[in-house]
SENUFI-628483 format. One record per residue (C-alpha): residue number from 1; residue in one letter; x, y, z. Coordinates in steps of 0.1 Angstrom, whole numbers. Each point is the difference from the previous one (the first is absolute). Layout:
<rs>
R	n	res	px	py	pz
R	NUM	A	X	Y	Z
...
</rs>
This chain:
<rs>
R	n	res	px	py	pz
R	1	X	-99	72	-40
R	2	X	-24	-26	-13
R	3	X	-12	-23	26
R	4	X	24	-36	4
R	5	X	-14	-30	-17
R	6	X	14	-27	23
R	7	X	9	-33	-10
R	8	X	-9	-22	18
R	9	X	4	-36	12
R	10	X	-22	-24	-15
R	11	X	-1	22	-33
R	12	X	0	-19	-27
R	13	X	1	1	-38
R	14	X	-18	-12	-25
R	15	X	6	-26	-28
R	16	X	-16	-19	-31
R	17	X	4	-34	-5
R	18	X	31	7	-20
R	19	X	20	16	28
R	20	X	-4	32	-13
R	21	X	-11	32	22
R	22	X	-38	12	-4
R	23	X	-1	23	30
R	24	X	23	17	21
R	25	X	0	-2	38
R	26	X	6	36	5
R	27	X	-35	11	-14
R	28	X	-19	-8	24
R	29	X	23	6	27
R	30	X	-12	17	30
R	31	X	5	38	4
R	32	X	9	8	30
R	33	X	-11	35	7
R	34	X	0	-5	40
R	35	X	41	3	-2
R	36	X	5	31	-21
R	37	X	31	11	-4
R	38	X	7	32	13
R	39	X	36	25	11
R	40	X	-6	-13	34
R	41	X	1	-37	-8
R	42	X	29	7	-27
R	43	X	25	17	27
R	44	X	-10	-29	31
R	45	X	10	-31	-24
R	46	X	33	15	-13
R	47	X	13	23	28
R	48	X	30	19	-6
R	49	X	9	-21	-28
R	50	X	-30	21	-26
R	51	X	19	28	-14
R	52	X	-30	13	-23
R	53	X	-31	-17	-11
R	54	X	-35	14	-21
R	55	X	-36	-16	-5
R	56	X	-9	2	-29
R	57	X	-38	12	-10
R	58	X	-1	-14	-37
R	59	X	-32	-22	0
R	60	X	-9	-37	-17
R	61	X	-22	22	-24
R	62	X	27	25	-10
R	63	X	27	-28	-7
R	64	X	-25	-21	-22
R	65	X	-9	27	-18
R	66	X	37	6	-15
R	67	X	-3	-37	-21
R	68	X	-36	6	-3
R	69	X	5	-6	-39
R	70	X	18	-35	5
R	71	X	-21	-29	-15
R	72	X	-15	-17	31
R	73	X	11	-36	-15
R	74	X	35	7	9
R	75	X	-8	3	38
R	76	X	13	-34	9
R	77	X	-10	-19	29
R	78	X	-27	26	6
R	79	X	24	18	20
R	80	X	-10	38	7
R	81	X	24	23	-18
R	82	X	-3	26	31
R	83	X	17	-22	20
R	84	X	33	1	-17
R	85	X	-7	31	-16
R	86	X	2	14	40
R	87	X	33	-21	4
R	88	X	18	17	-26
R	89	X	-11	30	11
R	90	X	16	-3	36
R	91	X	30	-13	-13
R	92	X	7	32	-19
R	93	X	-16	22	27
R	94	X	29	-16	26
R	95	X	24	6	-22
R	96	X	-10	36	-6
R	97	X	0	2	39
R	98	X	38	-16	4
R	99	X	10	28	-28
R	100	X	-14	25	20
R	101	X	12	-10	31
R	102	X	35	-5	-16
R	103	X	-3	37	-13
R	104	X	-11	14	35
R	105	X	32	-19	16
R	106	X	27	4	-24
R	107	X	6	-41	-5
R	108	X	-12	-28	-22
R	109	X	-3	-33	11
R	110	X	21	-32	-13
R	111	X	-31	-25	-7
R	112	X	-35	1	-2
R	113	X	-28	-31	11
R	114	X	-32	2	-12
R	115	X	-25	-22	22
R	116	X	-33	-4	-2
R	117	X	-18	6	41
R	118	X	-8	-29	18
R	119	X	31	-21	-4
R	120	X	16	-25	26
R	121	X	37	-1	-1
R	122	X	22	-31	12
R	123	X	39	10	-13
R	124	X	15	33	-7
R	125	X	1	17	-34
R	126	X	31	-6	-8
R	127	X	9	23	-34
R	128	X	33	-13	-6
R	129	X	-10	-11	-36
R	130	X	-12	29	-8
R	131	X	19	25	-29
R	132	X	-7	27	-18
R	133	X	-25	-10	-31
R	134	X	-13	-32	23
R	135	X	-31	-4	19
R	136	X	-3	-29	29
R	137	X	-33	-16	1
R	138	X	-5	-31	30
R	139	X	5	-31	-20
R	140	X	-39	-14	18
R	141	X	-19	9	30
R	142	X	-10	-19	31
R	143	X	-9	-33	13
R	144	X	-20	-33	-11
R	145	X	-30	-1	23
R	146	X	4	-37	5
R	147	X	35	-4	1
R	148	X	21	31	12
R	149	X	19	1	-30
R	150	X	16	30	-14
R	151	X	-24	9	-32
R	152	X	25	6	-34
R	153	X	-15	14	-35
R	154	X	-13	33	-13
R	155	X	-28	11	-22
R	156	X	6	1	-35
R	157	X	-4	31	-15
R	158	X	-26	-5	-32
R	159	X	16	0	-35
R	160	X	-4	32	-22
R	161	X	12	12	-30
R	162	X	3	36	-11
R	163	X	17	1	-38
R	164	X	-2	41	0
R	165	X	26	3	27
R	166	X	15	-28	-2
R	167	X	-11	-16	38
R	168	X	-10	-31	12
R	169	X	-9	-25	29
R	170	X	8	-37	-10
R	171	X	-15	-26	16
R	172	X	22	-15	30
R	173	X	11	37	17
R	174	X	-10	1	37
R	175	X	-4	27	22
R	176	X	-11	12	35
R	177	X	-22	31	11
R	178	X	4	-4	36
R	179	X	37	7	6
R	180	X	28	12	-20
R	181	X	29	22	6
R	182	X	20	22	-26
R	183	X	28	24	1
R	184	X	-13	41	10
R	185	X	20	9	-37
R	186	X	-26	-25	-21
R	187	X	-31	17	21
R	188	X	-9	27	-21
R	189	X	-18	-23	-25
R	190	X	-27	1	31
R	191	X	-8	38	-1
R	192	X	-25	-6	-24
R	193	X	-15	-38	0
R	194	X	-33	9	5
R	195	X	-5	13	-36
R	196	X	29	-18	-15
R	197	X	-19	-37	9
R	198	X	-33	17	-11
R	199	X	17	5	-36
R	200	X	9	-35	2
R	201	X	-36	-12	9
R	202	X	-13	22	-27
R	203	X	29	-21	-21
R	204	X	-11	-36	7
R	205	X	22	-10	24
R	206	X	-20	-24	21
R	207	X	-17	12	32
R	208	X	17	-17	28
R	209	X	26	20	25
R	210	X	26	-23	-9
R	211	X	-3	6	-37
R	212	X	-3	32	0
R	213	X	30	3	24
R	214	X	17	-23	-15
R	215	X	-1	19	-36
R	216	X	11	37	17
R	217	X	29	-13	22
R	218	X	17	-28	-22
R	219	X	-16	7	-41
R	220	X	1	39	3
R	221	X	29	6	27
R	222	X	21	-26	-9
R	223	X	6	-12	36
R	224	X	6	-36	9
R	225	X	-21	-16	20
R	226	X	18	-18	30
R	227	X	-14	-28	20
R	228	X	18	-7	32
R	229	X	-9	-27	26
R	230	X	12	18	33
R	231	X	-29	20	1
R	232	X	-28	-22	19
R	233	X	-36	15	7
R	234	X	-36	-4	-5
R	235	X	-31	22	2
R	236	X	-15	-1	29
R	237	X	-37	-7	0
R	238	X	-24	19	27
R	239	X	-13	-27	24
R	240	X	30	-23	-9
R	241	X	21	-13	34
R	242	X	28	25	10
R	243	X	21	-37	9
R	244	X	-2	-33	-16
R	245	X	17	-32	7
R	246	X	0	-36	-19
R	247	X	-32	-7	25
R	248	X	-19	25	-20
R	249	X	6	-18	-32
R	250	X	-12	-33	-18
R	251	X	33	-12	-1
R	252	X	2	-4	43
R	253	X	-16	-34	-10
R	254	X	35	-13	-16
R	255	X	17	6	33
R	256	X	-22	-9	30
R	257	X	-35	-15	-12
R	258	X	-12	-5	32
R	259	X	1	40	16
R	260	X	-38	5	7
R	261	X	0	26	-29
R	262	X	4	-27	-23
R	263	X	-28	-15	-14
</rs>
């Protein structure tokens, strides 16, 4: 397992004067190698509920190396292609896992969430939108810092164009990374995602997770892409408060403007 880059809170990213990213945050985020993730931690946070699990071994190094021949101009955002590159690979290595497990127990499950570690959730995941040839994706994620307010919008996927076989992103599509949910029959297009994004870097399709996502689960697989509301949750942040109120927020000062806190 390759050490946890945390996010933290105060992370920020970086913009020109035209709004556009230069840098992202998660470059030079902190690696925490004092929490390393080990069996022992794995089976304490999830109890009885962890019916199999693996750490993978695959390095930073070894995951670069497979786009190694991608023009360096189409790393946007000068995001590091190992980071996603290890995200697609533990999506298909969990899936390989529940197909195992499945075999070993004589079942298959109903539904399958994909979630990235590290999430807070607020409501339950309800699925009852989700059908066969559909994926459910959140339709935002958290809170405004200043006001409390429910955050809605998704990132657009970038536009691409492939005239050989007939794909494409247009401009407008959104898409999350974090959290989506799709029926166990539509799974297998996961047993392999690790080399089947690769082929799409090595295509041009942009290097962001939501692209490249994007492209394999709604351009290749055909599956629509869901956004439902009932699904509320952020990412929580090491060193970010467990509980909040509306005292922890700017907006306290449009209620009571004269607690002490207020200034």
């Amino acid at each position: 397992m390759m050490p946890e880059d945390r996010s933290f809170v105060g992370h920020a990213y970086v913009y020109d004067k035209f709004g556009l990213m230069k840098d992202h945050s998660k470059n030079s985020a902190d690696i925490d190698t004092s929490n390393e993730i080990t069996e022992k931690l794995i089976r304490d946070i999830y109890g009885k509920r962890l019916k199999s699990y693996n750490l993978h071994t695959i390095t930073s190094d070894e995951l670069t190396q497979m786009i190694s021949d991608v023009d360096q101009n189409e790393f946007l955002f000068q995001l590091k292609p190992a980071r996603f590159l290890s995200k697609f690979h533990n999506i298909e290595s969990a899936y390989n896992l529940i197909e195992q497990y499945e075999n070993e127990h004589g079942f298959s499950y109903e539904n399958i969430i994909i979630a990235r570690p590290g999430l807070a959730f607020y409501s339950a995941l309800s699925l009852s939108k989700l059908r066969k040839g559909s994926m459910l994706i959140p339709s935002g994620m958290g809170f405004h810092p200043h006001t409390g307010t429910r955050n809605y919008g998704l990132v657009q996927p970038l536009y691409y164009k492939n005239a050989l076989n007939g794909t494409c992103i247009p401009t407008g599509m959104h898409f999350n990374d974090q959290l989506m949910a799709l029926k166990r029959t539509d799974c297998i297009i996961l047993k392999e995602l690790l080399s089947d994004c690769v082929c799409y870097i090595k295509n041009r399709v942009l290097l962001t997770p939501e692209s490249i996502l994007f492209y394999h689960f709604n351009s290749i697989h055909n599956l629509n892409i869901v956004p439902t509301d009932k699904w509320l949750y952020e990412k929580f942040r090491v060193r970010a408060p467990e509980i909040e109120n509306i005292t922890n927020l700017p907006l306290i000062e449009r209620f009571n403007s004269h607690l002490p806190i207020v200034k």
